[in-house]
C-alpha positions in Angstrom: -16.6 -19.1 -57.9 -18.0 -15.5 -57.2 -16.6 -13.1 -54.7 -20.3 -13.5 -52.5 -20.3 -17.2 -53.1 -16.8 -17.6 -51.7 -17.4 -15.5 -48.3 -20.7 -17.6 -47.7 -18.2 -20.7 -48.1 -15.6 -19.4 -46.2 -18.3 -18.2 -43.2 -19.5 -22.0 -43.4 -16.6 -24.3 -43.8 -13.4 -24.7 -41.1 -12.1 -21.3 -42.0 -14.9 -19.4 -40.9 -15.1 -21.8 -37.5 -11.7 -20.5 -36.8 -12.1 -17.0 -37.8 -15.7 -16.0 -36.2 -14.1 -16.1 -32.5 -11.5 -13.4 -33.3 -14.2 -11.2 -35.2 -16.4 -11.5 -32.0 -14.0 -10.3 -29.8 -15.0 -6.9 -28.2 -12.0 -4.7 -27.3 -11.0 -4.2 -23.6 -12.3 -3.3 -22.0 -16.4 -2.8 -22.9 -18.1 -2.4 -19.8 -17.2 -0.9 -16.3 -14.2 -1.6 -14.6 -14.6 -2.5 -10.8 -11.4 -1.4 -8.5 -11.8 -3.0 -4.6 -10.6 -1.3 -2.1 -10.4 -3.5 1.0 -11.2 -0.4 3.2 -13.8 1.4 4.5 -14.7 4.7 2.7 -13.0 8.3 3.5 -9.6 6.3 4.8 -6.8 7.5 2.8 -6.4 4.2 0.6 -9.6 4.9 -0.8 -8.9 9.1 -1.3 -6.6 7.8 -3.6 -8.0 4.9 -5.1 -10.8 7.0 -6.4 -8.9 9.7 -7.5 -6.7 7.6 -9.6 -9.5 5.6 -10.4 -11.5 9.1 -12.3 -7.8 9.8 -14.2 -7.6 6.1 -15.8 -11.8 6.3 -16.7 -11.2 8.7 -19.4 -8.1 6.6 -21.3 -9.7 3.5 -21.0 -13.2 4.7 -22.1 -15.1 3.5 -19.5 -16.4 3.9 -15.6 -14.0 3.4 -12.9 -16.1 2.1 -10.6 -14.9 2.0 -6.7 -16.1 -0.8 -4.3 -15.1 -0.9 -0.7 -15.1 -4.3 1.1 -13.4 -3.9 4.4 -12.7 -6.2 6.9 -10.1 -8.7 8.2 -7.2 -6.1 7.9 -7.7 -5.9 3.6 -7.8 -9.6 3.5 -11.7 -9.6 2.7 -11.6 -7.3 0.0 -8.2 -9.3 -1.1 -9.7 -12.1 -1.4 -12.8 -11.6 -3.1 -10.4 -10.3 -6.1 -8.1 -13.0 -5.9 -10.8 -15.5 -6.6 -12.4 -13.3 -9.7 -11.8 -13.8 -12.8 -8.7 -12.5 -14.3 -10.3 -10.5 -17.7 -8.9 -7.1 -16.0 -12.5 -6.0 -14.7 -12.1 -6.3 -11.2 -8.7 -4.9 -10.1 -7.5 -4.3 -5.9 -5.6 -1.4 -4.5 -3.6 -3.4 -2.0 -1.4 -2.4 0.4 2.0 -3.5 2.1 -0.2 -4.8 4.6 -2.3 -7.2 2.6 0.7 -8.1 0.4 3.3 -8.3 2.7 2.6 -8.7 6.3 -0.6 -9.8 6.5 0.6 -13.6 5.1 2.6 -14.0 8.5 0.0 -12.8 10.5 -2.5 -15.4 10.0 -3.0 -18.9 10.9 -5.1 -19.4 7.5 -4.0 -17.2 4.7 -7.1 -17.4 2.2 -4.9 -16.3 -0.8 -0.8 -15.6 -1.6 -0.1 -12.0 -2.3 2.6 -13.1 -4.9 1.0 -16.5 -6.5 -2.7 -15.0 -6.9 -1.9 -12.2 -8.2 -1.0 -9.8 -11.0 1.1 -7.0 -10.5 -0.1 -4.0 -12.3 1.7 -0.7 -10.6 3.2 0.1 -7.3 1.2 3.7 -7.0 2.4 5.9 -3.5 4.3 5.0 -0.5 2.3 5.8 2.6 5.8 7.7 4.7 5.9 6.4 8.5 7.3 9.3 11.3 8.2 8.4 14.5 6.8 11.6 16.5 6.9 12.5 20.5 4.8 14.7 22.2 6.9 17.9 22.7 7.3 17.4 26.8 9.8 14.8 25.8 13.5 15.8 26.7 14.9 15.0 22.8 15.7 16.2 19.7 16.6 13.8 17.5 17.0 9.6 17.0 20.1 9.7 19.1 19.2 11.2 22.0 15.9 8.5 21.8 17.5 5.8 22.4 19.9 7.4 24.5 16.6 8.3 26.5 15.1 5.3 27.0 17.7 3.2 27.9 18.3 5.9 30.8 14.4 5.5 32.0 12.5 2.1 30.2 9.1 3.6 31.3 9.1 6.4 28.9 9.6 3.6 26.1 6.0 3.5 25.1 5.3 3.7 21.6 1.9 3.6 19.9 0.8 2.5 16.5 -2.8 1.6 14.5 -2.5 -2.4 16.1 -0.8 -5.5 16.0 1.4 -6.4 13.1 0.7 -2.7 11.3 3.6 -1.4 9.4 3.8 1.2 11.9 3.8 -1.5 14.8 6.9 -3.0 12.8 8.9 0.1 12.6 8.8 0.5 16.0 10.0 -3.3 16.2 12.8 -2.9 13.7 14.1 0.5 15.7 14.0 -2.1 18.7 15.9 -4.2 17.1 19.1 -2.1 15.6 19.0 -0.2 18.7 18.5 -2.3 21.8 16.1 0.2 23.0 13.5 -1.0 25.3 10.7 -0.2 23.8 7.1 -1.1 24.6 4.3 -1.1 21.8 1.3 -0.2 22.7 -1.1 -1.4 20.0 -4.6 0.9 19.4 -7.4 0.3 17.3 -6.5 2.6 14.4 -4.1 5.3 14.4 -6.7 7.5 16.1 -7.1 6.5 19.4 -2.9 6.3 19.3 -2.4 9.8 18.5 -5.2 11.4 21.0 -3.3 9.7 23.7 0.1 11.1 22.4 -1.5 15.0 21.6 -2.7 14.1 25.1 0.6 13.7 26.8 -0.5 10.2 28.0 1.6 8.5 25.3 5.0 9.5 24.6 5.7 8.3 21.2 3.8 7.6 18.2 4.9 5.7 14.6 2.2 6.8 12.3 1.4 7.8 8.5 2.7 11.0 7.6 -0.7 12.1 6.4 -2.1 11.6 9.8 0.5 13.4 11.8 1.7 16.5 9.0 -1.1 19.7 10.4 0.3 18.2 14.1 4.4 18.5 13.2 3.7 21.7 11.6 1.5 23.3 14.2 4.3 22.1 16.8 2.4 20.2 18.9 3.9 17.0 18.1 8.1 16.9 17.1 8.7 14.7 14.8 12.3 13.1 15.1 12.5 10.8 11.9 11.2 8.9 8.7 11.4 5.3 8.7 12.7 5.4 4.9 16.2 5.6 3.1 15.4 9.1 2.1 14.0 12.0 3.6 10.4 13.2 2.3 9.5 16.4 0.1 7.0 17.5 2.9 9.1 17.1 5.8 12.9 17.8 4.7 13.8 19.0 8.0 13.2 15.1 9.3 16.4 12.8 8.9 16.1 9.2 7.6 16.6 6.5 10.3 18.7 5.4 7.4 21.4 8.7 8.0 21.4 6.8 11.7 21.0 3.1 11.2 22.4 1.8 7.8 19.9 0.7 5.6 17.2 1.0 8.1 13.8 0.9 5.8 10.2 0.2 6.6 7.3 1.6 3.7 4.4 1.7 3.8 2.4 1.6 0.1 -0.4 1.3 -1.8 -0.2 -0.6 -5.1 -2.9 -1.9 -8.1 -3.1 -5.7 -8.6 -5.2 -7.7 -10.3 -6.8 -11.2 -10.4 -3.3 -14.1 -11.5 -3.1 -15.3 -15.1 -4.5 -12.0 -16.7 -4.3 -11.8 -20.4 0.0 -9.8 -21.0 -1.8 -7.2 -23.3 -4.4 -6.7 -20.6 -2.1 -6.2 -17.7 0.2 -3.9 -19.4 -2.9 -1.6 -20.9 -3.8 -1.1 -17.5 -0.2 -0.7 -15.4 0.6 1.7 -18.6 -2.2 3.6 -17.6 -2.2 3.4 -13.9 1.1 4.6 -13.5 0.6 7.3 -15.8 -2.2 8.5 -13.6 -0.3 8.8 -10.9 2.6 10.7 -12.5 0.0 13.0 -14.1 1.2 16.4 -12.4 -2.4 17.5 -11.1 -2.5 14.1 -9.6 0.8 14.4 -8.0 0.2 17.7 -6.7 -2.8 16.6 -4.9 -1.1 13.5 -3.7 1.7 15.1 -1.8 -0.6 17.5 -0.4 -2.1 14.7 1.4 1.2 13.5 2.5 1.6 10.5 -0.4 4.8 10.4 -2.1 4.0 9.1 -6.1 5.7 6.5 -7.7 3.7 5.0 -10.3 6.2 1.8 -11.3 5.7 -0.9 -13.5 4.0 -4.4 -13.1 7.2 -6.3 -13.0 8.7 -3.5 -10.8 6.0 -4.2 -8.1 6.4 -7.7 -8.2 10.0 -7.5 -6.9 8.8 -5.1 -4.5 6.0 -7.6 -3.0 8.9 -10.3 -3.1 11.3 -8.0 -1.3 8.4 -7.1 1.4 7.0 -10.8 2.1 10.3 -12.2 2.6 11.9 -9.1 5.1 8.4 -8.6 7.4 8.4 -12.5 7.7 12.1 -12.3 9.0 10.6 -9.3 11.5 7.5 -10.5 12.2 9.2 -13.6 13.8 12.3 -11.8 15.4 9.9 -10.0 17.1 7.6 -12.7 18.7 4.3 -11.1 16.7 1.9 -13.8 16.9 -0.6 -14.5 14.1 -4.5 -13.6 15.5 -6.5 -15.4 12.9 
């Protein structure tokens, strides 16, 4: 049989049935990549969405392209990726809320941060500060709690609502201390830190990259970071931790993708998500805006979602924090 007569036989018989698939295949990925960011534009989840989001376009050969769906505290946006298909074209920067508190905080959770997902790279933590307006009488974590135990009505603490991270570290410091505090829930972290700049509030738990140009201009003192360690931009702050063994409460933001996505698939893309974010022009302009880079693995993530679900749930219930929807 001749060479052309045994290709035409081999394109027409079961061989060929089994091959053509494989030749057809287009490598990943071939058209524009979609990354959802369940929040409204200029917040700073999606600053740095679309700045990681231009580093990865050039590796991966194609458009990065950002889509904000806000709403429902990230669970819109959440959801709508969840439910796509899992062919690493739609991806989600989530965030501890979506994928860690938000499950306990509803009556009908539309989707499981762990189950419906795919873990692609754990990307900054978001540092929380506990900050007081400079009229109060203290200087450090201590002499807080030593505070407000002396005079409950100065135990008001602010944060961006109900069941935000920043809502929870006030809880936990409630908690480990005995203090009694008072949260006083706002509509953003806005509105909370007016009121504190103000004098009307006297304490605030917010993001660092809301609070930084305040701390260093002095007109708010900032008394501690709710992590194990201190922070690059703030080194003179302690670590509730260097107070309160192992007291920890992150905030992050982290890329995920639809479950059941294809192992080459997901690891092209953590690979070059977290490579992004340890890219040294990319980290420079991340801590300037008060981020601290990480830029983990997929399986790495996943034990931090697992981690996260399992200790808010513990906190959200210890402290009485009832679901809203």
């Amino acid at each position: 049989m001749k060479r052309r007569e045994l290709v035409a036989w081999m394109g027409s018989g079961p061989l060929g049935l089994l091959s053509q698939p494989v030749w057809a295949q287009s490598p990943y990925p071939d058209r524009p990549i979609k990354l959802v960011v369940p929040y409204p534009p200029g917040a700073s989840s999606d600053a740095m969405g679309r700045l990681v989001a231009q580093k990865i376009a050039g590796p991966l050969g194609q458009p990065v392209v950002v889509d904000n769906r806000s709403g429902a505290s990230g669970n819109i946006g959440s959801e709508a990726v969840a439910k796509s298909a899992p062919d690493g074209y739609t991806l989600l920067l989530g965030t501890d809320a979506t994928h860690a508190s938000n499950l306990h905080l509803s009556t009908q959770p539309t989707f499981h941060p762990a189950r419906d997902f795919t873990a692609l790279s754990l990307a900054v933590l978001n540092p929380i500060v506990l900050v007081v307006h400079p009229s109060m009488p203290v200087n450090n974590l201590q002499e807080l709690v030593a505070h407000v135990k002396s005079k409950p009505q100065q135990g008001g603490f602010g944060s961006s609502g109900s069941g935000s991270p920043h809502h929870l570290a006030g809880e936990l410091l409630k908690q480990r201390t005995g203090a009694p505090l008072v949260h006083v829930p706002y509509r953003g972290g806005g509105p909370a830190l007016n009121d504190v700049l103000g004098g009307q509030l006297p304490m605030l738990f917010a993001s660092l990259i809301t609070v930084l140009q305040h701390i260093q201009s002095g007109r708010l003192r900032a008394l501690a970071v709710t992590s194990l360690q201190r922070f690059d931009a703030l080194p003179q702050v302690p670590a509730m931790a260097e107070t309160l063994e192992g007291f920890e409460l992150n905030s992050w933001l982290a890329f995920f993708g639809p479950a059941r996505m294809p192992e080459a698939i997901s690891k092209r893309l953590s690979d070059e998500l977290a490579a992004a974010v340890r890219d040294p022009e990319v980290r420079t302009k991340l801590r300037d805006s008060g981020l601290v880079p990480v830029g983990s693995s997929g399986p790495e993530l996943a034990e931090v979602v697992r981690r996260d679900l399992e200790h808010r749930g513990r906190l959200i219930r210890a402290a009485n924090i009832k679901p809203e929807s």
